[in-house]
C-alpha positions in Angstrom: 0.0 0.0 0.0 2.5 1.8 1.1 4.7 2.1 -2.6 1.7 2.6 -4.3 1.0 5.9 -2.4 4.5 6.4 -2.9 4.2 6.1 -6.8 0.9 8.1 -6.9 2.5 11.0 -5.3 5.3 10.8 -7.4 3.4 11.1 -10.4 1.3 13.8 -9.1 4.6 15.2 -8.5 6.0 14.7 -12.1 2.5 16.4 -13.5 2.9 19.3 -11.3 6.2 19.5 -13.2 4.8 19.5 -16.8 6.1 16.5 -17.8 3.6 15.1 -20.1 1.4 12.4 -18.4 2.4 9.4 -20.5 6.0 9.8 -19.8 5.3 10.4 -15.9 3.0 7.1 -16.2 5.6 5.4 -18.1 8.4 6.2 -15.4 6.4 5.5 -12.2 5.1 2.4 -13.9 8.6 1.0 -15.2 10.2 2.1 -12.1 7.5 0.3 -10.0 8.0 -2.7 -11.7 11.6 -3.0 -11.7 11.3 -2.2 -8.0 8.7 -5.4 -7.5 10.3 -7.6 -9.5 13.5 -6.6 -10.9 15.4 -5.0 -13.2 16.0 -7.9 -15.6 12.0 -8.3 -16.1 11.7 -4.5 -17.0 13.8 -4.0 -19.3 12.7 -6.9 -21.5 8.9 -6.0 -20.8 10.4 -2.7 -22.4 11.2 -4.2 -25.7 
């Protein structure tokens, strides 16, 4: 519960910022992931 707060407000963070919200999505989302199940996994669910 706790990370996903933590990505929410991140992203709300990165919107605040202008960055475009696919690419904040994309971030919190990839980084999420590799943080859950590793870094290997993302970057081939990336390809």
């Amino acid at each position: 519960m706790l990370i996903s707060l933590l990505g929410f407000a991140v992203l709300l963070i990165l919107m605040f910022m202008r960055v475009p919200i696919a690419f904040a999505m994309a971030a919190v989302g990839g980084i999420g992931f590799a943080l859950m199940r590793g870094w290997g996994p993302a970057w081939s669910m990336t390809g």
